[in-house]
LUMVEXTI-706749 format. One line per 3 residues: number of its first residue (from 1); for each residue x, y, z of N, C-alpha, C, O. Coordinates in Angstrom, 1 decimal. Layout:
% LUMVEXTI-706749
NUM = X,Y,Z,X,Y,Z,X,Y,Z,X,Y,Z | ...
***
This chain:
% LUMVEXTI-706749
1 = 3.8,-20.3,43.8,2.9,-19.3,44.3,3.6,-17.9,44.3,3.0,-16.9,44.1 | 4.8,-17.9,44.6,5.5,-16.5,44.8,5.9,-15.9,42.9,6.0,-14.8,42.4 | 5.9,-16.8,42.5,6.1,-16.5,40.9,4.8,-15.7,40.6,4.7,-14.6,40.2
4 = 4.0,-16.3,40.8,2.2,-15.3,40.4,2.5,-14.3,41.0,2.8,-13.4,40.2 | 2.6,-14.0,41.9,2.8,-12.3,42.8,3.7,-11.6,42.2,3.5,-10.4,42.0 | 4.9,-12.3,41.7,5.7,-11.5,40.7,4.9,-11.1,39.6,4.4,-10.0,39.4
7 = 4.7,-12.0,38.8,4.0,-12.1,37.8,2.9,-10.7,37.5,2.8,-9.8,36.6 | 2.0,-11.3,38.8,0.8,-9.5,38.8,1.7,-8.3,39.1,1.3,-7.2,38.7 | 3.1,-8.4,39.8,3.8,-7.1,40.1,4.6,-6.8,38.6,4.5,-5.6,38.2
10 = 5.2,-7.5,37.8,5.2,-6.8,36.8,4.2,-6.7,35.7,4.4,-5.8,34.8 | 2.9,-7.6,35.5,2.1,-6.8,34.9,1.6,-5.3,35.3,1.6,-4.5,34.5 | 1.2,-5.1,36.4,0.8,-4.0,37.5,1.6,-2.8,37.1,1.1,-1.8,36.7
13 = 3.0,-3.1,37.3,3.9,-2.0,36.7,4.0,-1.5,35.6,4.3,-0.3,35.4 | 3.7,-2.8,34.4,3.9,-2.2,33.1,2.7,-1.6,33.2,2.9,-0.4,32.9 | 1.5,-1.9,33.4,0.2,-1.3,32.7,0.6,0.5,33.8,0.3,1.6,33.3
16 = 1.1,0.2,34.9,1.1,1.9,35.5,2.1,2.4,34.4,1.6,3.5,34.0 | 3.4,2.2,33.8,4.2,3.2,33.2,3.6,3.0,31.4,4.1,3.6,30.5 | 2.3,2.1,31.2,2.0,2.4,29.8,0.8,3.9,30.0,0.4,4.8,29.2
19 = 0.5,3.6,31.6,-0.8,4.8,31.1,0.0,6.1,31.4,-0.6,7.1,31.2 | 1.6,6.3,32.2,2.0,7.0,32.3,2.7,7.7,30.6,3.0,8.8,30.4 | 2.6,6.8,29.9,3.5,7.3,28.3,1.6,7.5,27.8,1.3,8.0,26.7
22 = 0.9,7.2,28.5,-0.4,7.8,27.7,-0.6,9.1,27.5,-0.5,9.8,28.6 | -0.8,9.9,26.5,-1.1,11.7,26.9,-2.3,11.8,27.5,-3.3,11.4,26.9 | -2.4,12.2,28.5,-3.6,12.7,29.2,-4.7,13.2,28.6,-5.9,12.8,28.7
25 = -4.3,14.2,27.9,-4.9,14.9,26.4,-5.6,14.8,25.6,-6.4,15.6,25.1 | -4.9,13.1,25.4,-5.7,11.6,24.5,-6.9,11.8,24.4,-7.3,12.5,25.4 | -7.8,11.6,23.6,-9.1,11.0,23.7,-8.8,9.6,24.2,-7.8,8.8,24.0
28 = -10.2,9.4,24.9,-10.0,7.6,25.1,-8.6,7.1,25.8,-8.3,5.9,25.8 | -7.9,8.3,26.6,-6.7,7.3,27.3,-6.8,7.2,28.6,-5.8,7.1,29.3 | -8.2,7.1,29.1,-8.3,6.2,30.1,-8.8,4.9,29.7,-8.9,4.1,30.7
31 = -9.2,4.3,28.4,-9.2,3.1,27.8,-8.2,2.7,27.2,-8.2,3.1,26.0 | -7.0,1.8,27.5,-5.9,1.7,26.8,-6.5,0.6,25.3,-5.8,0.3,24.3 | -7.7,0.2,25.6,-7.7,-0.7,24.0,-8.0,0.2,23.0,-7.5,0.3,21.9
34 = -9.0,1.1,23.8,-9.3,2.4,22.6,-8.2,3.0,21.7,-8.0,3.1,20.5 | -7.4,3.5,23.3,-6.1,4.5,22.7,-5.0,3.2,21.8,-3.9,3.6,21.4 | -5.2,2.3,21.7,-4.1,1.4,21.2,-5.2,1.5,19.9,-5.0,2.4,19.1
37 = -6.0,0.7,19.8,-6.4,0.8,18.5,-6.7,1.8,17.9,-7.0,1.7,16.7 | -6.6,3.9,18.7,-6.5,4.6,17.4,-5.3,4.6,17.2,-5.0,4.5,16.0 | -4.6,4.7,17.7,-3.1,4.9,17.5,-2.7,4.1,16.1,-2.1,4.5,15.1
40 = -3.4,2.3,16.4,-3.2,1.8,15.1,-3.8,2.4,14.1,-3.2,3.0,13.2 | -5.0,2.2,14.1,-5.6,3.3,12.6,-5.2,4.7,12.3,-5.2,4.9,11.1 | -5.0,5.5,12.9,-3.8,6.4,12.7,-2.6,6.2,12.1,-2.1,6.9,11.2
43 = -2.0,5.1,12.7,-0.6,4.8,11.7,-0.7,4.0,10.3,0.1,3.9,9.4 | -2.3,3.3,10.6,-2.4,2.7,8.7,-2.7,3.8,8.3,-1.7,4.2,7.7 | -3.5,4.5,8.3,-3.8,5.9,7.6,-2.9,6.4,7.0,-2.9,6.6,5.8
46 = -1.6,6.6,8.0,-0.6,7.3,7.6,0.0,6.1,6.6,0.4,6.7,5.7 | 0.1,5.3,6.5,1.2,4.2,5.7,0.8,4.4,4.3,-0.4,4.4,4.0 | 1.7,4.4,3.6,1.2,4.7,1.7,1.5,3.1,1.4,2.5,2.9,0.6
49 = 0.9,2.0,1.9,0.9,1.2,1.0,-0.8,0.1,1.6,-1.6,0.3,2.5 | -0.9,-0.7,0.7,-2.4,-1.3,1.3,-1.7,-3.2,1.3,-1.5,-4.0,0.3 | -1.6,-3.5,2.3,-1.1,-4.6,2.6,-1.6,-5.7,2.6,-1.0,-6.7,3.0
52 = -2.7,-5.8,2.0,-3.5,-6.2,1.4,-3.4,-6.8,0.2,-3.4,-8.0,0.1 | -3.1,-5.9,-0.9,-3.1,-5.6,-1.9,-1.9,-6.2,-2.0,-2.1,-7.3,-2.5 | -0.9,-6.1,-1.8,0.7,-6.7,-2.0,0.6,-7.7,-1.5,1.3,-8.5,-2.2
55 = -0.2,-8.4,-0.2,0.1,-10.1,0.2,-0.1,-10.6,-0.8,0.6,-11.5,-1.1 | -1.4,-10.2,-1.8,-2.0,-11.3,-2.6,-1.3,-11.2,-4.1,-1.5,-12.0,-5.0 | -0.2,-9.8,-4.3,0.3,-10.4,-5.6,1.7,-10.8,-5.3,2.5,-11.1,-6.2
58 = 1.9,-10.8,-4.1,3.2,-11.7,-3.5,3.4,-13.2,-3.4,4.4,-13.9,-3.7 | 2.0,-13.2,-2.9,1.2,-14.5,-2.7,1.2,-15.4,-3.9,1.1,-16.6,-3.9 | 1.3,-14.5,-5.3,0.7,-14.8,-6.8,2.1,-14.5,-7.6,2.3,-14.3,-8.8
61 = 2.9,-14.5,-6.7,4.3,-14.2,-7.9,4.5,-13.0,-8.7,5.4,-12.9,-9.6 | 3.9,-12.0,-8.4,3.4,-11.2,-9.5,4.6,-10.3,-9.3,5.4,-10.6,-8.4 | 5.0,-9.4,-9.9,6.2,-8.2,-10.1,5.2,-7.2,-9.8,4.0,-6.9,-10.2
64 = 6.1,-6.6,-8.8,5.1,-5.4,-8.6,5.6,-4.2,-7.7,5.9,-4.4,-6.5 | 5.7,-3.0,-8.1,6.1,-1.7,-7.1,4.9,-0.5,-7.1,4.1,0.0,-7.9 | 5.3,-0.3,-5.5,4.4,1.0,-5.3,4.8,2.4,-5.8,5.8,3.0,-5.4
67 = 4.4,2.7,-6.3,5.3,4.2,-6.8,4.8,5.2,-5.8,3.7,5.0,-5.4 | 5.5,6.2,-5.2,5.8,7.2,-4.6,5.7,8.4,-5.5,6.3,8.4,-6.6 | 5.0,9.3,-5.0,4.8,10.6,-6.3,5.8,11.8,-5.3,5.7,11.8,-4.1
70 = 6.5,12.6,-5.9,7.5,13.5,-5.3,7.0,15.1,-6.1,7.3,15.6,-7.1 | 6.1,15.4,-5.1,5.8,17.2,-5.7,6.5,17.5,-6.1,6.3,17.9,-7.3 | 8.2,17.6,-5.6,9.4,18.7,-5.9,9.7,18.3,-7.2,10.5,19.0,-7.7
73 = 9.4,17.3,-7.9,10.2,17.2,-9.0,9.1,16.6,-9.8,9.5,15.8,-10.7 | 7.7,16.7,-9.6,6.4,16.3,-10.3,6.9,15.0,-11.2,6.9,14.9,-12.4 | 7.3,13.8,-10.1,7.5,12.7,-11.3,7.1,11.2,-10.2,7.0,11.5,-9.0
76 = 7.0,10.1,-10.4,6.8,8.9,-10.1,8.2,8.4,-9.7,9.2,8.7,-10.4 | 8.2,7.7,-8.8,9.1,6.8,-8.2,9.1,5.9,-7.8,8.5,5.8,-6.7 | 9.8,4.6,-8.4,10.0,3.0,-7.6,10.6,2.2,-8.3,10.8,2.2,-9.5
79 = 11.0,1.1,-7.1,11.7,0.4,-7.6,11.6,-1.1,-7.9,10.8,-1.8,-7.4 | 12.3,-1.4,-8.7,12.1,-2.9,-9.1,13.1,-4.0,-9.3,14.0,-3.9,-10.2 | 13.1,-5.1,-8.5,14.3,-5.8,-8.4,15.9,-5.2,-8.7,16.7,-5.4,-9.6
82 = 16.0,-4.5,-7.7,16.8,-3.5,-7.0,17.8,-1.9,-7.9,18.9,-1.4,-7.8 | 16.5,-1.8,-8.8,16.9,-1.1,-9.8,15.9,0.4,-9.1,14.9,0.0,-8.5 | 16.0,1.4,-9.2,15.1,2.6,-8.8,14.6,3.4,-10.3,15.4,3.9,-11.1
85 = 13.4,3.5,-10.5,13.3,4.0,-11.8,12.5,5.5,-11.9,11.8,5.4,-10.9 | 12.3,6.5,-12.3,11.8,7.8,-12.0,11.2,7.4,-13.1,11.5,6.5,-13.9 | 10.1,8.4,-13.1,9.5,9.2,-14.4,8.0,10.2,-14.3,7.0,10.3,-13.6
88 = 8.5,10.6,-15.3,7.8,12.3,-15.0,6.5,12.1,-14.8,5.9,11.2,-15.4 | 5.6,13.0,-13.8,3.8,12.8,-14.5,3.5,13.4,-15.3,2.3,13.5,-15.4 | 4.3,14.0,-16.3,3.5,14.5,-17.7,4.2,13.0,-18.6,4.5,13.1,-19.8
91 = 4.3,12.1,-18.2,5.3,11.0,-19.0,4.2,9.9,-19.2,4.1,9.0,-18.4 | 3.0,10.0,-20.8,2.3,9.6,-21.0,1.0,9.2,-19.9,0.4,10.1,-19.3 | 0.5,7.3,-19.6,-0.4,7.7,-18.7,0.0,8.2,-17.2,-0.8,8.3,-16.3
94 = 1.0,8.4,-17.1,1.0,8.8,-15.4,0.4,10.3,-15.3,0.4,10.8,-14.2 | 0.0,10.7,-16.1,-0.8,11.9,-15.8,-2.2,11.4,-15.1,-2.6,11.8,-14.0 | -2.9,10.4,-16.0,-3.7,9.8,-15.4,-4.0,8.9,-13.9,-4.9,8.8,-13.1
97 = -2.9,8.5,-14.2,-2.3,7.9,-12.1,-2.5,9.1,-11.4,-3.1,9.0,-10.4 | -1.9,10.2,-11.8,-2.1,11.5,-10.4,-3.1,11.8,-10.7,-3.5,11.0,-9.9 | -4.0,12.3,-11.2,-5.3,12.7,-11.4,-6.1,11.6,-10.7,-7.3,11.8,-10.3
100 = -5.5,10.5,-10.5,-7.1,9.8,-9.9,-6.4,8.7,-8.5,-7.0,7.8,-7.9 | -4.9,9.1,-8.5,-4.8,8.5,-7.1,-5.3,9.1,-5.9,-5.8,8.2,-5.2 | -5.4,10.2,-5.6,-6.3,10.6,-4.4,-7.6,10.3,-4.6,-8.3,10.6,-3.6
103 = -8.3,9.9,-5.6,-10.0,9.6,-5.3,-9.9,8.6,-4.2,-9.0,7.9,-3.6 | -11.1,8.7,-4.1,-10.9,7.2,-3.1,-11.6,5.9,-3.8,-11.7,4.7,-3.3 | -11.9,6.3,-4.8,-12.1,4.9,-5.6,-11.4,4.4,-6.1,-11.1,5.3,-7.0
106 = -10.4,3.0,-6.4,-9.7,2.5,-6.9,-9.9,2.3,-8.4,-11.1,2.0,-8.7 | -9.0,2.4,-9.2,-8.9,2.8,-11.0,-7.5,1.5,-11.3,-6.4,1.3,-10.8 | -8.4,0.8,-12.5,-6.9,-0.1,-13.1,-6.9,0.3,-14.6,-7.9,0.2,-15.3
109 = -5.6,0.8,-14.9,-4.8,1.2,-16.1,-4.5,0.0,-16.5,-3.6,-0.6,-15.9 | -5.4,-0.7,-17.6,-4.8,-1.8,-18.2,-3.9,-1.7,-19.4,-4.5,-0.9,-20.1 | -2.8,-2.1,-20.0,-1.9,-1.7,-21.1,-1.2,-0.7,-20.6,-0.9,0.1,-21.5
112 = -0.7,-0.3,-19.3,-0.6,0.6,-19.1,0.9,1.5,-19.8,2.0,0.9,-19.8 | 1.0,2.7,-20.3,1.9,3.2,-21.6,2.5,2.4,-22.1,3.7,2.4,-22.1 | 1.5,1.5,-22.6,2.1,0.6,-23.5,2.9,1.1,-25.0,4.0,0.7,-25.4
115 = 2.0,2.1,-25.7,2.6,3.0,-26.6,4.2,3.5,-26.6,5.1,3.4,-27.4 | 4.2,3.9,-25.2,5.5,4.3,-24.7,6.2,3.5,-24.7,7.2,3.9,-24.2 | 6.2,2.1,-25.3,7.4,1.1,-24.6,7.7,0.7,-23.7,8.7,0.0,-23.5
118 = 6.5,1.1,-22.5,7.0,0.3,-21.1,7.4,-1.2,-21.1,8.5,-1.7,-20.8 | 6.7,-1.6,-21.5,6.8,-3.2,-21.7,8.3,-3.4,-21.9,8.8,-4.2,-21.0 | 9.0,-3.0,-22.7,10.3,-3.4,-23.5,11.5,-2.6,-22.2,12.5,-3.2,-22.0
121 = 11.2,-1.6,-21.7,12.2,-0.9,-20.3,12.3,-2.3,-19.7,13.4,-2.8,-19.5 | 11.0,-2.8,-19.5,11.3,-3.8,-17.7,11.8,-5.4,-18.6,12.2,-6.5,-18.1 | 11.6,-5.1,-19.5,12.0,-6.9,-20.3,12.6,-7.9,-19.2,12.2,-8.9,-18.5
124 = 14.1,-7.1,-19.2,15.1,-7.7,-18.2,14.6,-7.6,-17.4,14.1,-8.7,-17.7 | 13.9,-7.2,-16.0,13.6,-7.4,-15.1,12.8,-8.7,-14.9,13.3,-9.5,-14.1 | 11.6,-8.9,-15.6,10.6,-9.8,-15.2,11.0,-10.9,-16.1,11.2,-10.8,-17.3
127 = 10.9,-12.1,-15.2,11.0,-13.0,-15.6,10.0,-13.8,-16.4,10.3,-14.9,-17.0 | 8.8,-13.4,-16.4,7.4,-14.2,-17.0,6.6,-13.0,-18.7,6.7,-11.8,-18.8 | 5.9,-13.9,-19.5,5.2,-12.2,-20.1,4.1,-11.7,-19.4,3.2,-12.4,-18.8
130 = 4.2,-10.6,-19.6,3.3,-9.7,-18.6,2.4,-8.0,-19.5,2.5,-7.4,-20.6 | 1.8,-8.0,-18.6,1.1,-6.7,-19.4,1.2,-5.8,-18.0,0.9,-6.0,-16.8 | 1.8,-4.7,-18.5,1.7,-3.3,-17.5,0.7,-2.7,-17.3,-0.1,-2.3,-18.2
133 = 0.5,-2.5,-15.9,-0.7,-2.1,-15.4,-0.6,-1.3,-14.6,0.4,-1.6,-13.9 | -1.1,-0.1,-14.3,-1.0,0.8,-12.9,-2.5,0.5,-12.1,-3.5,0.0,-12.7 | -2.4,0.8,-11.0,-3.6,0.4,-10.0,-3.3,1.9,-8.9,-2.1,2.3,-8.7
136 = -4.3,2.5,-8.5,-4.2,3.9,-7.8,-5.3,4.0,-7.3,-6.2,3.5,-7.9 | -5.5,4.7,-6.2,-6.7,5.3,-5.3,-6.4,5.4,-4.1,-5.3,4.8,-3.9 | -6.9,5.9,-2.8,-6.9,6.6,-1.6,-5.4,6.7,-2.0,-4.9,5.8,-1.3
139 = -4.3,7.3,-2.7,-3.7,8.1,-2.2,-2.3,6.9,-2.1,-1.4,6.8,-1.4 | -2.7,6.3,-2.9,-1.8,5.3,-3.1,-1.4,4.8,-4.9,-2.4,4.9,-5.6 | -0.5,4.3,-5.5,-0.2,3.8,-6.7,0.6,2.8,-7.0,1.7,2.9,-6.5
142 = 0.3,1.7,-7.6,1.0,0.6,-7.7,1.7,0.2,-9.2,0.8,0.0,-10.0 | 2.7,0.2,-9.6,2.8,-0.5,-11.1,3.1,-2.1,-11.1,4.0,-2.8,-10.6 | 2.1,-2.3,-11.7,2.0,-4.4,-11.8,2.1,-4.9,-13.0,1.6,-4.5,-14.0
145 = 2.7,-5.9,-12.9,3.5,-6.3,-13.9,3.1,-8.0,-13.8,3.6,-8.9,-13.2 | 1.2,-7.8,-15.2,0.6,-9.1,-15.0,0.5,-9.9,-15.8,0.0,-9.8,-16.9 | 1.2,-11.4,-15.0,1.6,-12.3,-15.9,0.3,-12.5,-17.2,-0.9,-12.6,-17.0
148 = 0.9,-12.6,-18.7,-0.4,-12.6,-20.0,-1.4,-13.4,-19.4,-2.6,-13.1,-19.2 | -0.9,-14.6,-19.0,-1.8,-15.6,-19.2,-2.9,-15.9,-17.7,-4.0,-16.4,-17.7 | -2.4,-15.5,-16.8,-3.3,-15.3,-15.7,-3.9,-14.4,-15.3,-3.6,-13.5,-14.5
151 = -5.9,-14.8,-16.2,-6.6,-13.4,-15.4,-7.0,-13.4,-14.3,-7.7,-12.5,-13.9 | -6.8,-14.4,-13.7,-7.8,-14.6,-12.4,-6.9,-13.3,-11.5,-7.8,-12.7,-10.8 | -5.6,-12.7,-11.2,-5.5,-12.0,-10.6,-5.9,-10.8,-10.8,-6.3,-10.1,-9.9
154 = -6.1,-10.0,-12.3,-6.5,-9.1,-13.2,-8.2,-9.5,-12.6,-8.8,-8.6,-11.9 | -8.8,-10.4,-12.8,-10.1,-10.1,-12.1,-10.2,-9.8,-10.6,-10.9,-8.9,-10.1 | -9.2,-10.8,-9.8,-9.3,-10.3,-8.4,-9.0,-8.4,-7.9,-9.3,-7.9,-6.8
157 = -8.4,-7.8,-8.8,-8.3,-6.9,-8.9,-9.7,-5.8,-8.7,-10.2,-5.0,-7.8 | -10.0,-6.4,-10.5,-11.4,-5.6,-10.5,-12.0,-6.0,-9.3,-12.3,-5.1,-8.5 | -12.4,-7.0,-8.9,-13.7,-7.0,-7.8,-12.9,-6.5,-6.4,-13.7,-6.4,-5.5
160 = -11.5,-6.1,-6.0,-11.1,-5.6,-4.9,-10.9,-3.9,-4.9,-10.8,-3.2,-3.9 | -10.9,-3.5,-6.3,-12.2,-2.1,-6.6,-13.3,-2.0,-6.1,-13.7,-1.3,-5.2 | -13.7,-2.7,-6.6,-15.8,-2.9,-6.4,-16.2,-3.1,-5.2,-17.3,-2.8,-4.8
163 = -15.0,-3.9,-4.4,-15.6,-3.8,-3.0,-14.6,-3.1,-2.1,-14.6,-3.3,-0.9 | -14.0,-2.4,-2.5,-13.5,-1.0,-1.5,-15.2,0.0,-2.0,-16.0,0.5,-1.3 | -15.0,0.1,-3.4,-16.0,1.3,-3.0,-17.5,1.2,-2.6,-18.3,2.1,-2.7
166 = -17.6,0.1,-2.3,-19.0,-0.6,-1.6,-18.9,-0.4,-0.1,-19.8,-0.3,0.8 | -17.1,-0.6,0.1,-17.3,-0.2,1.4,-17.3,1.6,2.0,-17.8,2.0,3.0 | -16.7,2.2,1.1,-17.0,3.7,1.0,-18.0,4.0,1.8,-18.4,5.2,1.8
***
């Protein structure tokens, strides 16, 4: 019985010093589920990757990095089994990746600079054959690296386009 009384005395306490770290200011911080869940969608917002999108080519074996775009030096960035690779956005299609990663519709570059020889840069890296692909929208970019012979992820793709912008 005296354990319960503890029990409510430190729940009681924590919930007084969580609304004390609340800003007053807050919208919604006299509702702590409100102010907790904007807080979370605020910080997905802020995160440049879609977690989503990575469980399921994680899930699927797939080779795959997010590239990072860097104004100061107008080029693509990421890395791949522990190698860091740059390259410019005037460097074939990645012009195309910045031009249509901020829409908010999701775009798949299939073959992606294939011309260029990408394929033959990552040889060593990936272990399976694959076709280069970029994937980009809300402000995000992925380069995927998809195994030839499995389209079912290449389709899961397309239809995980088609229903972000349904959900739009």
């Amino acid at each position: 019985m005296n354990l319960k009384i503890n029990d409510e005395s430190l729940l009681a306490t924590l919930v007084s010093e969580t609304y004390q770290c609340v800003d007053e200011k807050e919208e919604n911080s006299s509702n702590l589920s409100a102010y907790f869940e904007s807080r979370m969608s605020s910080e997905v917002e802020g995160s440049n990757s879609d977690h989503f999108l990575e469980d399921k080519l994680l899930r699927s074996n797939v080779s795959f990095s997010c590239m990072s775009y860097f104004l100061e030096t107008s080029s693509f960035h990421f890395d791949l089994k522990g190698e860091s690779y740059t390259c410019p956005r005037n460097w074939g299609e990645f012009e195309r990746v910045f031009s249509e990663m901020n829409d908010t519709e999701y775009k798949i570059f299939e073959y992606f600079n294939e011309d260029y020889l990408l394929n033959e840069i990552f040889k060593s890296s990936i272990d399976y054959e694959y076709e280069t692909i970029a994937f980009c929208g809300n402000g995000e970019s992925y380069i995927i690296f998809m195994p030839k012979e499995n389209v079912e992820i290449l389709n899961w793709l397309k239809k995980y386009c088609e229903s972000s912008e349904k959900a739009a």
